[in-house]
N, C-alpha and C positions, 0 to 999 in steps of 0.2 A: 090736508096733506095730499100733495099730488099721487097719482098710484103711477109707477115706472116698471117697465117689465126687466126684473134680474136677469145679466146677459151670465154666460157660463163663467166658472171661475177661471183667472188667468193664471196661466203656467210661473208655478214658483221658482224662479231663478235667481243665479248668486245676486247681492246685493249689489243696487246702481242707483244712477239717476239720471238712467238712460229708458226711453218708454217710445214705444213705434206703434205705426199702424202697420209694416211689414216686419214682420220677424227674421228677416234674411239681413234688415241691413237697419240697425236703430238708431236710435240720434238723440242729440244731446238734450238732457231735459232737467228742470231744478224741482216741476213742481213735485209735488206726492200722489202717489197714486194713490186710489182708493175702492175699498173693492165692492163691491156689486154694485148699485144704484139706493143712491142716498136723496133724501128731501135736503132743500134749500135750509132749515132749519136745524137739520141734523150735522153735528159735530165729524169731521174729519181728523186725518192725525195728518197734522201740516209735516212732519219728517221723516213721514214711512220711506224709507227703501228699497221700493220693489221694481224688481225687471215687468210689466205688463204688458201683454202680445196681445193685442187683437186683430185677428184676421179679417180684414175689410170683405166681400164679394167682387169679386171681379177686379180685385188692386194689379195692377201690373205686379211683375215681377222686376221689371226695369223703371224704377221711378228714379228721378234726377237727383241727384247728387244724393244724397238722403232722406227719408222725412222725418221732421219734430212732428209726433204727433201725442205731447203731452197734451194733449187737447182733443182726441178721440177717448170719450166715454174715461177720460182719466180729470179726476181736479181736484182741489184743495178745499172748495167751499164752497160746487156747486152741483147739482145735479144733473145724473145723464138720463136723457129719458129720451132716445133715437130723434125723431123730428124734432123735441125741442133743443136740442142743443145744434148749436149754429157752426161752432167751432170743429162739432164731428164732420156735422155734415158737407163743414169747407174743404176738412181735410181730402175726406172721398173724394171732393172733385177734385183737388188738388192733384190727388193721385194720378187720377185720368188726364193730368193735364191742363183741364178747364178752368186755367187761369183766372180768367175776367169772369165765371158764374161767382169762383169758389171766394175771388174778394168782393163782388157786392154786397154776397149774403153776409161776408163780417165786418162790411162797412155798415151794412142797414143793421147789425148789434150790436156793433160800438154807438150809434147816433143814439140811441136810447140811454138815456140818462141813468138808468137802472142797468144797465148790464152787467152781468154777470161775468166771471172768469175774465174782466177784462185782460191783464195781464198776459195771459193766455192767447186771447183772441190778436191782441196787438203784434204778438211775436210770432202767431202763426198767417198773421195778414203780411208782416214785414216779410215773412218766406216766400208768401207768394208772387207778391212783387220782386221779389231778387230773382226767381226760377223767369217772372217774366221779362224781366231785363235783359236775362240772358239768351233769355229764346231771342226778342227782339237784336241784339248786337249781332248774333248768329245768322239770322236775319237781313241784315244789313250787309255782312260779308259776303254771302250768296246775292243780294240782288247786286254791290258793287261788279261786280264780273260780269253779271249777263248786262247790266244798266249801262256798264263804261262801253260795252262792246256791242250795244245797241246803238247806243248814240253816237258813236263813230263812223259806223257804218251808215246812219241817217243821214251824216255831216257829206258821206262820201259817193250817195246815190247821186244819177246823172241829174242835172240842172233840172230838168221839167219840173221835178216831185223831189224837191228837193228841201227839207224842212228848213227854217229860218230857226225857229226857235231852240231846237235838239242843242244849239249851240250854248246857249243860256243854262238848261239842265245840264251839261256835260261841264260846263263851267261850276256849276252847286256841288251835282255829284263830287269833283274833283277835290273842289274844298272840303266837303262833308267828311271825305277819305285822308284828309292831312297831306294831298299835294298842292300845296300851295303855288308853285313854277307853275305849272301845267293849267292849273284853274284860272291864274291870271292873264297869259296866252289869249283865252278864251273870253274872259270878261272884257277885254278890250278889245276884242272882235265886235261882240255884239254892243258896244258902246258906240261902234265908230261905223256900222252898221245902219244904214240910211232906210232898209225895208223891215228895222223891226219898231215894233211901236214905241212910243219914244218914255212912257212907262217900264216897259221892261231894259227900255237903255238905265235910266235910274237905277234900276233894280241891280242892272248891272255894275253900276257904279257904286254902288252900296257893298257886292261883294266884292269886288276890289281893294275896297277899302278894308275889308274882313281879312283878304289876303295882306293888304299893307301892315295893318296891325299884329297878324301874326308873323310877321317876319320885322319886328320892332321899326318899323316906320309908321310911328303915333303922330306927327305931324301929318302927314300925307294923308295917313287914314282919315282922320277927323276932320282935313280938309273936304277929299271927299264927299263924307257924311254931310256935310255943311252943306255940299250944296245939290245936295240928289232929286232934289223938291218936297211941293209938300201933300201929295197927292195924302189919300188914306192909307192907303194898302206900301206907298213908299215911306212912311211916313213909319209904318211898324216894320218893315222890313229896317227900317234903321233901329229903330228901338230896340227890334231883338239883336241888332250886331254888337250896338253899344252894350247892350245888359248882356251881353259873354263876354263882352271886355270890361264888365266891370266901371262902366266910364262914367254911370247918371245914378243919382239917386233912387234905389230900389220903389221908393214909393210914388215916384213921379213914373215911372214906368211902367208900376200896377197901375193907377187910377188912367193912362195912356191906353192899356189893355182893357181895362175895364170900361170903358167909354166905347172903343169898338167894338168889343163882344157883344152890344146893345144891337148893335143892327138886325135888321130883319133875317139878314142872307147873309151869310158868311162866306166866301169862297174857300175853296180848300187851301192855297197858300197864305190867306189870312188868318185860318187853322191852325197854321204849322204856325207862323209867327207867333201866335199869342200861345202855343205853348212852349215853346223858346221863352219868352219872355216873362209866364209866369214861372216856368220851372228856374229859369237864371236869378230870379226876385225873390227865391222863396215860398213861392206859393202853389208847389204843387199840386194842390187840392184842384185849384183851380184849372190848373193846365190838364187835371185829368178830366176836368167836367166839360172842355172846351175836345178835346181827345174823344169822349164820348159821343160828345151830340156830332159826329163827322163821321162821315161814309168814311172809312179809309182807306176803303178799295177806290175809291174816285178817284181817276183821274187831276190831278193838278192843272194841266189845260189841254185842250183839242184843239189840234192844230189843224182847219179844213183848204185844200186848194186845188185847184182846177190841173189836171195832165192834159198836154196835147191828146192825148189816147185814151179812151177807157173813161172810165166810170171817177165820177170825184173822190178823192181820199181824204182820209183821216189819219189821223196820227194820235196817240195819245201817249200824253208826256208826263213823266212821275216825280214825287222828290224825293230821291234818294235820303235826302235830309231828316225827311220826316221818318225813316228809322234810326237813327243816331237820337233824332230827339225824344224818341219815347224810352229810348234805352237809357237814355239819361234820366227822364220822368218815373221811370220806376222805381232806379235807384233811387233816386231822393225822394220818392213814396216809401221804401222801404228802411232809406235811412231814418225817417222821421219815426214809424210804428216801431224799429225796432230798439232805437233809444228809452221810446217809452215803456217799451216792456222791459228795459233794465232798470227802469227807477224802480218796479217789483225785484226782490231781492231773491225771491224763488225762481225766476224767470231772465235773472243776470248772467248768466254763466252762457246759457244757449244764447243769448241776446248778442255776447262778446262775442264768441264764435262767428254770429252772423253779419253782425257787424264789420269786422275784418275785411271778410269780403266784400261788401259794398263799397266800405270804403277805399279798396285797393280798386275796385271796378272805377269807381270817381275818382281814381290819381290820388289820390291824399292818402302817400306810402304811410306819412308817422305817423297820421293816429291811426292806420291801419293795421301797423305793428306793436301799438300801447294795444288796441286791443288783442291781441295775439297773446302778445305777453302776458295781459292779464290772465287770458282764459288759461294757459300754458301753467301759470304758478299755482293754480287752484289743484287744492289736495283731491286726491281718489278720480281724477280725471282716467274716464275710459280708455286704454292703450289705442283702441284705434284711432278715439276724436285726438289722441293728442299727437299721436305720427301726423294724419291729417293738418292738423294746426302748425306742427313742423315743415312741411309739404309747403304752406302758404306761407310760411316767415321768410321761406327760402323764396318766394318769389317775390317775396317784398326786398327782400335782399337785392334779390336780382335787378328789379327796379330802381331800387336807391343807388345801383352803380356797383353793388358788390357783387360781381358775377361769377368770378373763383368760386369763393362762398358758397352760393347758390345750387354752383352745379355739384361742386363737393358733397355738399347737404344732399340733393339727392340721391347721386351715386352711393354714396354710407347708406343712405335707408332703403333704397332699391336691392345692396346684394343684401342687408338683413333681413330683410319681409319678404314676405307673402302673400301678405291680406289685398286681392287684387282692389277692393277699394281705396288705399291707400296709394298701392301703384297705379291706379289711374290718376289720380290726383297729383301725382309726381311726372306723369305723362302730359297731363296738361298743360302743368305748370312746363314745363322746355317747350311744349308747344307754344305757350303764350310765349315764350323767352325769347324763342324760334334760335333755339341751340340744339347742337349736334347731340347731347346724350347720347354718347355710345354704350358707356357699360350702362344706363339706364334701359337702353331698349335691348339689349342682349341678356340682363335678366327678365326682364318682360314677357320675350318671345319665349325663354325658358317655362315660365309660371303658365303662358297661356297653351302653350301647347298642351303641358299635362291635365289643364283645366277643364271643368265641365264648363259649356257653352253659358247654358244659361248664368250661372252665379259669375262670367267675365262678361257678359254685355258692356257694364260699362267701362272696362279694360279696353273691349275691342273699340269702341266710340271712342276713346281716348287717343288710342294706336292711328283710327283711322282719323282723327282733327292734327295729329302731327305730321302725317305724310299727307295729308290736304295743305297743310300750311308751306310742307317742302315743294311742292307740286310735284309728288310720285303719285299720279291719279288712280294709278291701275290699283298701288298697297291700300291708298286712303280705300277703295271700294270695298276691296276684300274683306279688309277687317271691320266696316262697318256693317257689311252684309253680314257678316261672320258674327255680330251683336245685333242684328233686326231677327224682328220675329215674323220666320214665313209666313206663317198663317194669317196674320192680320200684319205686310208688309208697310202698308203705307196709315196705318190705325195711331194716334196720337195717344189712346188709349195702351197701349202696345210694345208704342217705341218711342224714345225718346225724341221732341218735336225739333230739338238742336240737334240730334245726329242724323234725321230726316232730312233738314236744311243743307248739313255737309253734305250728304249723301249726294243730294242734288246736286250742288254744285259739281261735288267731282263726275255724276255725270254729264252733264255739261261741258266740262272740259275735254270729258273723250267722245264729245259729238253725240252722247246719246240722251235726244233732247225729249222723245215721247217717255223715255223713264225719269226723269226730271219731272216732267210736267205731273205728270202722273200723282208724283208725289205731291205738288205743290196744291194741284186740285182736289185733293184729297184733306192738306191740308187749310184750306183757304174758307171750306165750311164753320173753324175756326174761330180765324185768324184772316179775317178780307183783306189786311195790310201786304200781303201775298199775292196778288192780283199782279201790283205792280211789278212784282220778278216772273209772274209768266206771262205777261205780255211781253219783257222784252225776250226772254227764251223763246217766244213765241215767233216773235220779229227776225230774230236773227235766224232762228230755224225758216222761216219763209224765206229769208233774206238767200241764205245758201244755198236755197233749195229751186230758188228763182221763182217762187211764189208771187201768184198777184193779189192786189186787195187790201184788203184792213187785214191787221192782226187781230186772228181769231183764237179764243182762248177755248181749247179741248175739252 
């Protein structure tokens, strides 16, 4: 029998089947707690109902959205013994943020054929791919700002140092952001384009075609595609346009990727394709393994060329793209673990909850809102998760076209609550909507003013991604400043890594580019996929400032 050291007993509270590692804010949980530390062999009571609180060391007080952590030192038929359990110890980093530690460790104890608390581990690995999903989309809308306005400016420097290629990215980025007008503009530049290499002319004629398709001209597109060539690298740049259109047999498209993932050398846009392609096919496993073995901080391509004047320049060019596609890669990392941890019947309930969101992050409103529903009809549901769950029906609402609906649902639960995590959730939600909320934000401003600071953090993050989204840049600061924590302002451990991201942004828009960076630097020890938004913050800060040289990164 193993020997485990007994942690303190936990605080007995009203019955639930709610269980955290922060006691400030719990989340939804099916399985049973159990109390002290038990052998593998020892009997549990699969239906206990107990509230259990354990106090992590050093857990933030602002952890993201909530944490399930029926899975710290809490199970039905396993034992907790500190190091050996995988699941505690992912939740802790999860806490802190540390995304990509806190899913390896519970992918290398799902790969064991014996594991334990699977259930468990699948629904709290699905969490942490949704938290990094979201970091990553977050992510993506900060570096489109400084990226679109980097490479316009590139497009606009005088003739000498004048980059060829900026046109090409500014055409991806364009599409990657759902302007399809503006992207095309641009890919039939560099098409027609006589000093770019005539690979990247393909390349362009590939998104072209990306553009044709999404504005329903399927003939045109495919024409296109037809005849892009058939280099390597053009060769999967069609493959991944076609498998988001849905256009080729998923498995001719795997074994396509899987034939170039062989290569010795991958380039980073080869990267990016092949996780387009397995994540569009189904196989995200694979897209995360191909995600992994890449610098993500690299560069996409260096663009080297001679000035009349001065010293030779560089440029280095990014794909915007390649965050949209890991936002999507998570999601469907996390929709896959969290499916499985609903076929455990103890671990259904949290499952639905979580699910919802994913799948409303991946467009697929109705089975977004069957699971909603579901979780919604389940008896003794916690009054906060189920305001919460209301909060997001209404924005599936709002998505499906029902927008009356939507905003009504709000307003009714904004003037009757209080529980600011709920109104933040309901702040969100108009944020994503990107609707006015009036009486929603004039109870708001009510609740936070009387509020203590710390317990609205995530109110104020909330407040400050809706006036980021309206472009009031000065409101978005204040109230996200008004939720960061002084003392450790730019700490991932601290504050939340998505309201960090806004935060940025909104300084960047009011020109204050060393407090951006700051952060970004900060955060990029990480997260290297960050690199790419402060070089161009970097760029444009040189740019304005009349800087000479390479962009140099602080």
């Amino acid at each position: 029998m193993p020997i485990c050291t007994r942690r303190s007993p936990a605080p007995r509270l009203r019955p639930s089947w709610i269980i955290s590692t922060n006691c400030s804010r719990p989340a939804p949980r099916t399985a049973a707690a159990t109390r002290g530390c038990t052998s593998p062999r020892s009997r549990t009571d699969a239906v206990t109902r107990r509230f259990a609180c354990i106090r992590l060391p050093l857990a933030p007080l602002f952890t993201p959205l909530f944490v399930v952590a029926l899975a710290v030192a809490l199970s039905v038929s396993a034992p907790v013994c500190g190091a050996d359990d995988p699941v505690g110890a992912a939740m802790k980093l999860y806490e802190k943020r540390r995304y990509e530690q806190a899913a390896r460790l519970l992918e290398d104890a799902l790969a064991r054929p014996d594991a334990e608390r699977r259930a468990q581990a699948q629904l709290v690995l699905g969490m942490i791919y949704l938290r990094n999903a979201d970091l990553h989309e977050a992510l993506a809308r900060t570096a489109a700002t400084a990226e679109l306005d980097y490479l316009d400016k590139l497009l606009k420097t005088r003739t000498e140092d004048r980059s060829r290629y900026a046109r090409l990215y500014l055409a991806e980025a364009l599409l990657a952001r759902g302007d399809a007008a503006a992207a095309a503009r641009h890919f039939e530049q560099v098409r027609a384009d006589p000093g770019i290499e005539s690979r990247y002319q393909a390349i362009a004629s590939v998104g072209l075609g990306s553009v044709l398709w999404a504005q329903r001209d399927a003939e045109r597109a495919r024409g296109l595609w037809a005849r892009a060539g058939g280099a390597a690298e053009i060769t999967l740049a069609r493959a991944a346009a076609q498998g988001r259109a849905q256009l080729v047999d998923a498995k001719s498209l795997q074994r396509l990727a899987d034939d170039a993932s062989r290569a010795r050398e991958l380039s980073p846009r080869t990267r990016r394709y092949l996780i387009e392609i397995y994540t569009a096919t189904g196989a995200p496993d694979k897209a995360l393994a191909v995600a992994r073995a890449a610098d993500l901080g690299m560069a996409s391509y260096v663009e080297r060329f001679k000035v009349l004047k001065g010293t030779p320049k560089s440029i280095n060019l990014y794909d915007l793209a390649l965050l949209t596609d890991l936002t999507r890669l998570y999601r469907e990392l996390a929709r896959r673990q969290l499916e499985q941890a609903a076929a455990d019947a103890r671990m259904k309930p949290s499952a639905e909850y979580y699910l919802a969101e994913v799948l409303s992050g991946l467009g697929a409103s109705d089975e977004a809102l069957t699971y909603v529903q579901a979780f919604l009809a389940r008896p003794q549901t916690p009054a906060q998760y189920r305001e919460r769950a209301l909060a997001r029906q209404a924005l599936i609402a709002h998505r499906q076209g029902r927008r009356a609906e939507a905003e009504s649902t709000w307003s009714a639960m904004a003037e009757q609550g209080s529980d600011p995590e709920v109104l933040a959730d309901i702040v969100l939600g108009c944020a994503d909507a990107q609707t006015q909320c009036g009486k929603v934000l004039a109870r708001v401003g009510q609740v936070t003013e009387a509020g203590d600071g710390r317990r609205y953090q995530r109110l104020n993050f909330a407040l400050g991604s809706y006036y980021l989204r309206k472009k009031d840049y000065a409101r978005a600061i204040s109230y996200m400043e008004a939720g960061r924590d002084k003392s450790n302002k730019n700490k991932i451990e601290a504050n939340d890594p998505e309201m960090l991201a806004g935060l940025a942004e909104a300084y960047y828009r009011t020109k204050k580019f060393s407090e951006g960076l700051e952060i970004f630097f900060e955060m990029s020890k990480e997260f290297p996929v960050v690199r790419q938004i402060q070089e161009a913050m970097q760029g444009v800060y040189s740019m304005e400032q009349r800087s000479a040289g390479d962009v140099k990164i602080l």
